[in-house]
C-alpha positions as CSV (number, residue, x, y, z in Angstrom):
1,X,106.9,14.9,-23.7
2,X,108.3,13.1,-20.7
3,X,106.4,14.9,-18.5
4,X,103.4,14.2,-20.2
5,X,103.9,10.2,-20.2
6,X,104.9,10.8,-16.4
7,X,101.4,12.5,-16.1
8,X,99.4,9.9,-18.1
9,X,100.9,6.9,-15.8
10,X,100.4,8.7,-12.9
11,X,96.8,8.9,-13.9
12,X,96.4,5.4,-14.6
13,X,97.9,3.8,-11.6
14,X,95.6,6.1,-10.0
15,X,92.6,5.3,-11.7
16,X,93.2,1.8,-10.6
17,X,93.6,2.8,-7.2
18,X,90.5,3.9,-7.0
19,X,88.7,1.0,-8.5
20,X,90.4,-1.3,-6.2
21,X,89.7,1.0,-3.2
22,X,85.6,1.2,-4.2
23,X,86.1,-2.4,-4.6
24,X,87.5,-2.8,-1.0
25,X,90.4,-4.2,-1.5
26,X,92.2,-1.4,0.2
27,X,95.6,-2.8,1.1
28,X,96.4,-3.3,-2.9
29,X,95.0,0.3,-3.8
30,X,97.2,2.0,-0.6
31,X,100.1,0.2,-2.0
32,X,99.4,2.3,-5.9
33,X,98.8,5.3,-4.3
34,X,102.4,4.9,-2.3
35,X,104.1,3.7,-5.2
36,X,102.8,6.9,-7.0
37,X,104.1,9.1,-4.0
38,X,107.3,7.2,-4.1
39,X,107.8,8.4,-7.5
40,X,106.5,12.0,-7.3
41,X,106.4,13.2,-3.6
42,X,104.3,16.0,-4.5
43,X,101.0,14.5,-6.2
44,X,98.5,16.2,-5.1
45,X,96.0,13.9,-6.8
46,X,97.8,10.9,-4.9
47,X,97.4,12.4,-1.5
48,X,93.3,13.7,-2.7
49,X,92.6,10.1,-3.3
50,X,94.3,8.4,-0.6
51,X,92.2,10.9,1.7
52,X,89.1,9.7,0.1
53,X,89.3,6.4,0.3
54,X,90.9,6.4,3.9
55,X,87.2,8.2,4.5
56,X,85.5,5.7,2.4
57,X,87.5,2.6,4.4
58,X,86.5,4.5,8.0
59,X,82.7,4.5,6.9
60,X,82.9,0.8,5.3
61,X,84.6,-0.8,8.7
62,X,82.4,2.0,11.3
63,X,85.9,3.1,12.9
64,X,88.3,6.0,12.6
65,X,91.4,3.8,11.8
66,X,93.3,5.5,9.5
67,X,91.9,9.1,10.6
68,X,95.2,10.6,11.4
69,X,96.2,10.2,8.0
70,X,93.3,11.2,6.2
71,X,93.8,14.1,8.0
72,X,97.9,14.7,7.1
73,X,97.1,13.9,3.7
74,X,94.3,17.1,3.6
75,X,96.6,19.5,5.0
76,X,99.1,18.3,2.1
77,X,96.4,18.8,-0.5
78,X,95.9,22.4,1.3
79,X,100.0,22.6,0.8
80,X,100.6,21.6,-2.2
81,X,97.4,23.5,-4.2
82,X,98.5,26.8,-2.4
83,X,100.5,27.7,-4.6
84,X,98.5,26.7,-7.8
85,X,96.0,29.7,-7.1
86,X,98.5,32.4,-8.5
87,X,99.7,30.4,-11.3
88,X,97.9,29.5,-14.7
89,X,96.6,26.3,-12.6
90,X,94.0,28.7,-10.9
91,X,91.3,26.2,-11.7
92,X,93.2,23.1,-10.2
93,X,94.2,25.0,-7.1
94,X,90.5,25.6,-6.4
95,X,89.1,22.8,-7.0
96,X,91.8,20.8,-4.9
97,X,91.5,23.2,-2.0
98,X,87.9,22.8,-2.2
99,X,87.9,19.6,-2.2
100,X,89.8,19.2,0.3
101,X,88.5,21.6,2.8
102,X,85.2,20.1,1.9
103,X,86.2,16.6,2.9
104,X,87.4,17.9,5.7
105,X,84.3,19.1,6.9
106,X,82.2,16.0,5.8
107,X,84.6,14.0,8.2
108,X,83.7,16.3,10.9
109,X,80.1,16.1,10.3
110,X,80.1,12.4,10.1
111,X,81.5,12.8,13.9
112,X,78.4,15.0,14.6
113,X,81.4,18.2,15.1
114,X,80.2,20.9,13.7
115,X,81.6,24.3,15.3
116,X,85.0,23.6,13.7
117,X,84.2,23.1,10.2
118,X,82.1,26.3,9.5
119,X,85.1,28.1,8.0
120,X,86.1,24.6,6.0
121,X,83.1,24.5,4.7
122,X,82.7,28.2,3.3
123,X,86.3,28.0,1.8
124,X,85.7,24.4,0.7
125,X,82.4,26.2,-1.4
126,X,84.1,28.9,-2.8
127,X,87.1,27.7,-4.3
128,X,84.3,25.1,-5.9
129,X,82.5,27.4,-7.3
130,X,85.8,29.7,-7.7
131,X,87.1,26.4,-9.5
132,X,83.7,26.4,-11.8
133,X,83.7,30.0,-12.4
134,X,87.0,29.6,-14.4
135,X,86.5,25.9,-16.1
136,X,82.9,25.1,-16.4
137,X,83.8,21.9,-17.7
138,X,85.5,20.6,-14.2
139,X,83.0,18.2,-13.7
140,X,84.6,16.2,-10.8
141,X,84.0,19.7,-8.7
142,X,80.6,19.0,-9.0
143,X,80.5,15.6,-6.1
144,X,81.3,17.7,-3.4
145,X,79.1,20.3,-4.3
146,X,76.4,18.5,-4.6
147,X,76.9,16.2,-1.8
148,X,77.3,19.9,0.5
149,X,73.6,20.7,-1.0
150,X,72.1,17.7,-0.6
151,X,73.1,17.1,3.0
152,X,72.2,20.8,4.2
153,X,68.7,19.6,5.0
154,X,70.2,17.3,7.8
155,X,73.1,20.5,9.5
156,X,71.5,21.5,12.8
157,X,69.6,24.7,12.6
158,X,72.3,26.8,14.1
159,X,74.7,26.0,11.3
160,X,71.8,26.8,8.4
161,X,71.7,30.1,10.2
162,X,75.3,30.7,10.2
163,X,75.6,29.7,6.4
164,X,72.7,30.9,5.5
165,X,71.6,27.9,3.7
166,X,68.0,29.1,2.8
167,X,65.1,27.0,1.3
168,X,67.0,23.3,2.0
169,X,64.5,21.5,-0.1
170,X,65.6,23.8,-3.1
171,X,69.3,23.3,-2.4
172,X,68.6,19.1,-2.3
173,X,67.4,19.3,-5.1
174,X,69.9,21.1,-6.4
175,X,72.5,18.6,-4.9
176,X,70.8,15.6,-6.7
177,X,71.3,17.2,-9.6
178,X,74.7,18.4,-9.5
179,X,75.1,14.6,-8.2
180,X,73.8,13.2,-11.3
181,X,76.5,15.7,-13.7
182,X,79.0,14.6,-11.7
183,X,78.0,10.8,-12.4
184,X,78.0,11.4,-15.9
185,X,80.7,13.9,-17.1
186,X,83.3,13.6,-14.4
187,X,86.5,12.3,-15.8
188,X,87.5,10.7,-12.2
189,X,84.7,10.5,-10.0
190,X,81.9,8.7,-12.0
191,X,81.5,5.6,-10.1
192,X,82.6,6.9,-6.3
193,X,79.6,9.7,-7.5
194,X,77.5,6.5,-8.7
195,X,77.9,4.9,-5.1
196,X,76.9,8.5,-3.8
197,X,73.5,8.7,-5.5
198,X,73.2,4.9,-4.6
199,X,72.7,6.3,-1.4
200,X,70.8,9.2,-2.1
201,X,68.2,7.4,-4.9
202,X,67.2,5.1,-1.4
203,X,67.3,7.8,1.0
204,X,64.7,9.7,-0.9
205,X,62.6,6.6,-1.9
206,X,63.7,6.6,-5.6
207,X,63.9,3.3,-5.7
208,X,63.7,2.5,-9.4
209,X,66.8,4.9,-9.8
210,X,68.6,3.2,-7.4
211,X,67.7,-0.1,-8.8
212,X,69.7,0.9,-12.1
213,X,72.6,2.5,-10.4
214,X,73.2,-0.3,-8.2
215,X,72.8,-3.0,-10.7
216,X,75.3,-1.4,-12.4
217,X,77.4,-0.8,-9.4
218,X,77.7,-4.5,-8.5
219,X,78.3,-6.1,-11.8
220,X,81.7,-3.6,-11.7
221,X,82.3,-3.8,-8.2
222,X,82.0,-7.8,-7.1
223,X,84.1,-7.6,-4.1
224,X,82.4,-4.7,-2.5
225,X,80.2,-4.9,0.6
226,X,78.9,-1.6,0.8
227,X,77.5,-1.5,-2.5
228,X,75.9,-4.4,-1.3
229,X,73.9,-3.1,1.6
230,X,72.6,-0.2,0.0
231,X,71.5,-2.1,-3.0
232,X,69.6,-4.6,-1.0
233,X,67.7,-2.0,1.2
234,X,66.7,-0.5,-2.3
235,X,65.8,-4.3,-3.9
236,X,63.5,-4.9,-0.9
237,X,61.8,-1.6,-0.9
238,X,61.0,-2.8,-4.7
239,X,60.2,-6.6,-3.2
240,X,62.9,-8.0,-5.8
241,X,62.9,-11.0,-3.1
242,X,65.1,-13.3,-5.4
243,X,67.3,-10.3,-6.7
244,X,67.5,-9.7,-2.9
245,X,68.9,-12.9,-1.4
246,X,71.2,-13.4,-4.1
247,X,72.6,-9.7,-3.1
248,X,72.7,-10.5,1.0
249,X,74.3,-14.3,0.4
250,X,76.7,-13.2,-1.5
251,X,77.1,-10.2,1.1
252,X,77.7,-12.9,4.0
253,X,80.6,-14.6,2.3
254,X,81.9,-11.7,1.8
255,X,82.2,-10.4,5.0
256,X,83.0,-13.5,6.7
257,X,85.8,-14.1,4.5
258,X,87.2,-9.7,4.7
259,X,85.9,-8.4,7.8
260,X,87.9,-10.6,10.3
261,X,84.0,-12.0,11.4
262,X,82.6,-8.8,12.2
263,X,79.6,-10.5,14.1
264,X,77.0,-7.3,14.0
265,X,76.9,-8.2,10.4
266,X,77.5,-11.8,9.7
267,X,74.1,-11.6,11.6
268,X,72.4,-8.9,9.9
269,X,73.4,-10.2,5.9
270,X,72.4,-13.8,7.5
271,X,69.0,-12.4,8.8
272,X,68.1,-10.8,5.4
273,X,69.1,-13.5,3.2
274,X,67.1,-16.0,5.7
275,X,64.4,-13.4,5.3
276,X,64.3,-13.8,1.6
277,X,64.3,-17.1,1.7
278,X,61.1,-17.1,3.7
279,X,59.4,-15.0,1.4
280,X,60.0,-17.0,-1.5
281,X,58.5,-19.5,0.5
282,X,61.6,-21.4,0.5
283,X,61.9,-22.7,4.1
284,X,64.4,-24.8,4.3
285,X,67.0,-22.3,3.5
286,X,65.3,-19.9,5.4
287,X,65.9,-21.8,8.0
288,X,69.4,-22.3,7.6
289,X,70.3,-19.2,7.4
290,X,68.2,-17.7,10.6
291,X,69.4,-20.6,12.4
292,X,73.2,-19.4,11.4
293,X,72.3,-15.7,12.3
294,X,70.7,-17.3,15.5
295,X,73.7,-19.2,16.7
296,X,76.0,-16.6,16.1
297,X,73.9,-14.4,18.6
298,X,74.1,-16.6,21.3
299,X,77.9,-17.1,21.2
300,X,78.5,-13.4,21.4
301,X,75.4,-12.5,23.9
302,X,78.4,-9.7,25.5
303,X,78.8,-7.5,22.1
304,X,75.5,-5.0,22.8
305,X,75.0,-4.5,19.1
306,X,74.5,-7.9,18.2
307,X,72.4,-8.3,21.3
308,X,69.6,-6.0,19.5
309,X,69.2,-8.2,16.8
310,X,67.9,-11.2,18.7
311,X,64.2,-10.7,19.1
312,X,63.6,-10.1,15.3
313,X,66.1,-13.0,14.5
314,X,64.1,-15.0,17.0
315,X,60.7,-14.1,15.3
316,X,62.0,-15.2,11.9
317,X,63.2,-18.3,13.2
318,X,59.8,-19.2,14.8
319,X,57.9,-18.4,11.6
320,X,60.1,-20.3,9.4
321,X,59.9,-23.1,11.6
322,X,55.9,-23.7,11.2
323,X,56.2,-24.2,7.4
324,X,59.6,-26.1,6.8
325,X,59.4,-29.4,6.3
């Protein structure tokens, strides 16, 4: 019985950990998944979720702080789940070796490093399936699996060869779908799925999808920014102008007051909400906020990417500046 209570507030703490993490506030969900560890050094589910959101915060901020550990907490997930495989865990052991190996790989293909990752990615199916094959009903296997299918359009050809990948349009396809289980039956990945096919939804111009699932998304997650930017790709595509610059505005307060004044995109959430302004034909604040994004070029003329962004800033500036008042 103890053991069980143990279990149950282990997976509460953890379960807040993550909603903290998708909501950005990182240093507060690192701090849960320690004081977990703390308690029971040999969590396997702490040191899995501490690896994907490490991953999660190295996409969010573009860097690869943190990347050492992601990686130490892997091979622990590899370490610990070892040993699951010839016990009457058989389906855990799988599916947290796949999961791991897969992440693995994904961090290695978001680096554009492919050679290295072959064999994580062929173990990191397996046990998957392996994980499947003996509890249908392991839902949360289904993310990584469907993410691995999706993306196999986008591996270089010499990779498809080497796996074997076959019709790619079949197997993203497949991925969406496995996606949209995993969104709805997974009992701990629902939401970081939901943020997945957030993605996905845009990417493949299904915008009314995304729409829903990002609506959704934000309302949970208020503090998150990369919610945020997807969300207001997809509520332009649909020209949801007002929906739009009430997404990007609060976007820019939230990065100036988290991101230490990362000034790539203080201009970029300034330039969109200045840009839906000027549709609604609401030029004053249109004006205002190109006029922000404008001065905050000028002052950092030696960062190269904010350097890119001053034509288009400039041309929404002169445009505004022939109908306000």
């Amino acid at each position: 019985m103890l053991s069980l209570i143990i279990a149950l507030n282990e997976d509460s703490i953890l379960t807040e950990a993550m909603y903290l993490g998708l909501n950005e506030y990182y240093t507060q969900a690192f701090m849960l998944i320690d004081q977990v560890l703390k308690q029971n050094s040999t969590s396997i589910k702490a040191y899995l979720l501490k690896a994907i959101l490490l991953d999660y915060r190295m996409d969010d901020y573009g860097t690869n702080i943190g990347e050492n550990e992601f990686f130490e907490c892997v091979e622990q997930v590899i370490r610990l789940a070892s040993p699951l495989i010839q016990s009457d865990k058989r389906d855990e052991g799988y599916f947290f070796l796949g999961s791991a190996y897969a992440l693995r790989a994904f961090r290695y293909g978001k680096k554009g490093i492919y050679a290295p990752i072959l064999s994580d990615i062929i173990n990191g199916l397996d046990y998957l399936n392996k994980a499947l094959e003996i509890n249908p009903q392991l839902y949360d296997a289904y993310l990584l699996l469907g993410l691995y299918n999706y993306a196999t359009d986008q591996f270089p050809s010499f990779v498809k060869a080497i796996l074997r990948t076959g019709d790619t349009k079949k197997r993203k396809k497949l991925g969406i779908e496995q996606l949209e289980i995993a969104s709805q039956k997974s009992k701990y990945v629902k939401d970081l799925t939901k943020y997945v096919l957030l993605e996905v939804y845009y990417r493949e111009k299904m915008y009314d999808k995304a729409y829903e699932i990002g609506k959704e998304l934000v309302q949970k997650y208020d503090h998150s920014r990369n919610i945020r930017w997807i969300y207001g790709k997809s509520l332009r595509a649909l020209h949801k102008w007002d929906e739009a610059r009430e997404v990007y505005e609060d976007l820019l307060y939230l990065i100036l007051d988290a991101r230490d004044f990362d000034k790539y995109q203080i201009v970029l959430a300034s330039y969109y909400t200045a840009f839906c302004y000027y549709v609604l034909q609401k030029y004053d604040e249109a004006y205002q906020f190109s006029n922000f994004a404008y001065m905050v070029i000028l002052e950092n003329m030696d960062n190269k990417e904010v350097r890119k962004l001053r034509s288009r800033v400039e041309n929404l500036l002169n445009n505004v500046a022939r109908y306000k008042n």
